[in-house]
N, C-alpha and C positions, 0 to 999 in steps of 0.2 A: 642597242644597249648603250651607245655611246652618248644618246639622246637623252638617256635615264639617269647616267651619271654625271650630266653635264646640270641637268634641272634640279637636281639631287643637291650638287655641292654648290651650286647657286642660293639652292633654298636655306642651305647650313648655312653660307656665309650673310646671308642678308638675315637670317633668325636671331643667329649668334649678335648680330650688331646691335641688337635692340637691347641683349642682357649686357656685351658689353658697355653697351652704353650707360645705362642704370650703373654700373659700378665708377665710370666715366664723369659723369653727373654727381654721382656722389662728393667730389673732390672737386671739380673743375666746373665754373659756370660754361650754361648751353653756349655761349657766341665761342667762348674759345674751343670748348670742344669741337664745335661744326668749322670753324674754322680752320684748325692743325689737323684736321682728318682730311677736309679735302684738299687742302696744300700740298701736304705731306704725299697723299695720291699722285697728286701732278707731278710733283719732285722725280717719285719712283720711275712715273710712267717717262718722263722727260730722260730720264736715266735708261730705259729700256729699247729708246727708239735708236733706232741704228743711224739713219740716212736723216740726218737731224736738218740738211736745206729745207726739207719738203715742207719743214713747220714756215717756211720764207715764203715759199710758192703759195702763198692762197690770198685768192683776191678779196676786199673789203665786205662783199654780198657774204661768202660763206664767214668773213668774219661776225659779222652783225646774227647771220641765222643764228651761229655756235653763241654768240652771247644772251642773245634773247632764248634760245634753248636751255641755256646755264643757270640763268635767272629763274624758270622754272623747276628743274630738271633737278637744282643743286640747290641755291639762293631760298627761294621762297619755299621748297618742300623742305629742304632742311631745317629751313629755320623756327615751321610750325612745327616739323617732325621733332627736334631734341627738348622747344619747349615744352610740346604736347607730354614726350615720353618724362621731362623733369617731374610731374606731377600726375601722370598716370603712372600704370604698370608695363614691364615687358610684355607679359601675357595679353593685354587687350592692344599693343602698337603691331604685336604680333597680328591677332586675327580682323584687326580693322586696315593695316596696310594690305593683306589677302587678298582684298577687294580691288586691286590697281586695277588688273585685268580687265576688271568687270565696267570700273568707269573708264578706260581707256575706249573700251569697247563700246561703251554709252554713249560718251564724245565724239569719238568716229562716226556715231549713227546719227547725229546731231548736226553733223557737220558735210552729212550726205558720202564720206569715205566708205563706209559699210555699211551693211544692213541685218538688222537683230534679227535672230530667227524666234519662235514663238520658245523653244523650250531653253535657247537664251535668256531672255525676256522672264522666265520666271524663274532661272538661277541668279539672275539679278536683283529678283526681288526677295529672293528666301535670303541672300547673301545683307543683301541693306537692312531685312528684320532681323538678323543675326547680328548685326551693326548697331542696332536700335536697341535689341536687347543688352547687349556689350557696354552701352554709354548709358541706359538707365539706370542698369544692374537691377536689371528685371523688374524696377518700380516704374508702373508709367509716368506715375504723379509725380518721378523726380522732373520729370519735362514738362509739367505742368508750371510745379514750382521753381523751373529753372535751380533745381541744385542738382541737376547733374556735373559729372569730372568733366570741366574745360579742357582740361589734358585732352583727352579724346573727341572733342572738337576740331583739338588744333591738329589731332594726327589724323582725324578725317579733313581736314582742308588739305592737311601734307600731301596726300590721294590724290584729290581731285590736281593740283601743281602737277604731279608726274602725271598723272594723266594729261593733261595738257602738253604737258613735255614728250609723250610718246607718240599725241598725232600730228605736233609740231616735225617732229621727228620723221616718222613718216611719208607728212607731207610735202615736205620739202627735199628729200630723198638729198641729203649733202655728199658731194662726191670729194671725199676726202677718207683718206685709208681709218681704218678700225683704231688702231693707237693712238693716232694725230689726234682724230675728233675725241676720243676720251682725256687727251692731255686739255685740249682745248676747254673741254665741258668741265673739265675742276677745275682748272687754271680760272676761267675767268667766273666758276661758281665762287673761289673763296675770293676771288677781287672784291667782288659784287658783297660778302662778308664783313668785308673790314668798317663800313660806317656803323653797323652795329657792335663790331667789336671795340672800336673807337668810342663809343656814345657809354658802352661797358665799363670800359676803363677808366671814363672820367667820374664814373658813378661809383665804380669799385676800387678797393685799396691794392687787391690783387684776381688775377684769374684764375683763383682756388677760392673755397667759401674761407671765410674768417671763422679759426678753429679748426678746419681741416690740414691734416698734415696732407700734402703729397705721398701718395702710398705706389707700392711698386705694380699693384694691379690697376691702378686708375691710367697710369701710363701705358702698359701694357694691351688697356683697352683700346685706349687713342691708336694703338698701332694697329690693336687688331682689326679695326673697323677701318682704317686706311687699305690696307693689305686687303680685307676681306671684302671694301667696296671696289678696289681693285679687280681682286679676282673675280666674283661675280661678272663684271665689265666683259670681262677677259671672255668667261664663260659665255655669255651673250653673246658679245660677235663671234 
């Protein structure tokens, strides 16, 4: 039972991030949003850790894994994910992010970690025509004519990023407690942030659209998607 409400409130919290995101976006361009969600993460988690030397004790090798883990895991999925979702829908970052699993599990077999079993193999495949259907919107011809939604490109590359970042993961089995390595994995995913938010800045007058007021839900979002990539985490380990 405990298995069902842990994958439960997992799935609430990483659903819920997509709609709050949409209202997030509404106000605030993608770099600052991906960037004050995953900071803000780090801050809390940094606040949570008890025996704070232990962030001292690790040697350069698991620093370098944690950053190149970050850079996928955080950096690069984040950054097609809020684009993707700026100009697509909640409901399609919903059932195309679905598919982590599936290429995680893809990647793994690719990469000789696992091996796909045959009725695998073709929940993989009904799951990517579900995908295909989702980004055409059921015209094949948009693929033909290239006018299908970009958006949902970019949150199918977002995919393939955590996927990488999961047999990264993995693979490399880092021996560092559950808290540390989640501080670790934001802290250095919104480092890896700032030259897009810098490059942002100097293009924008502010990190709200021009015309949009700062609203109390747009903020609200930003937390709740900190809190809630949080929790999720939490839930995982």
């Amino acid at each position: 039972m405990k298995v069902y409400i842990t994958l439960s409130l997992s799935a609430f919290f990483w659903g819920g991030s997509a709609i709050a995101g949409k209202y997030a976006l509404a106000v605030f361009i993608p770099s600052f949003v991906t960037f004050v969600r995953f900071f803000l993460a780090a801050a809390i988690i940094f606040i949570l850790i008890d025996n704070k030397k232990q962030l001292l004790h690790i040697n350069w090798v698991t620093h370098m894994r944690m950053l190149v883990t970050a850079v996928f895991g955080v950096t690069l999925c984040y950054y097609f994910y809020f684009n993707g979702l700026n100009i697509s829908s909640a409901f399609n970052a919903g059932i195309i992010e679905a598919t982590i699993p599936l290429i995680t599990l893809l990647m793994a077999s690719l990469s000789g970690m696992e091996r796909v079993k045959p009725w695998q193999l073709l929940g993989l495949i009904v799951a990517y025509l579900g995908v295909a259907i989702t980004i055409s919107g059921g015209n094949w011809h948009s693929v033909q004519d290239s006018s299908y939604n970009y958006g949902d490109i970019m949150l199918l590359i977002s995919t393939l990023c955590f996927g990488v970042y999961n047999v990264l993961i993995k693979k490399w089995h880092i021996p560092i407690p559950g808290m540390v390595r989640m501080f670790f994995l934001f802290f250095y995913g919104s480092l890896a942030f700032l030259p897009w938010v810098f490059i942002d800045a100097y293009h924008q007058v502010a990190f709200c659209y021009p015309g949009r007021g700062i609203t109390l839900i747009s903020i609200a979002s930003i937390i709740f998607m900190s809190i809630g990539g949080l929790g999720a985490g939490l839930f995982i380990l």
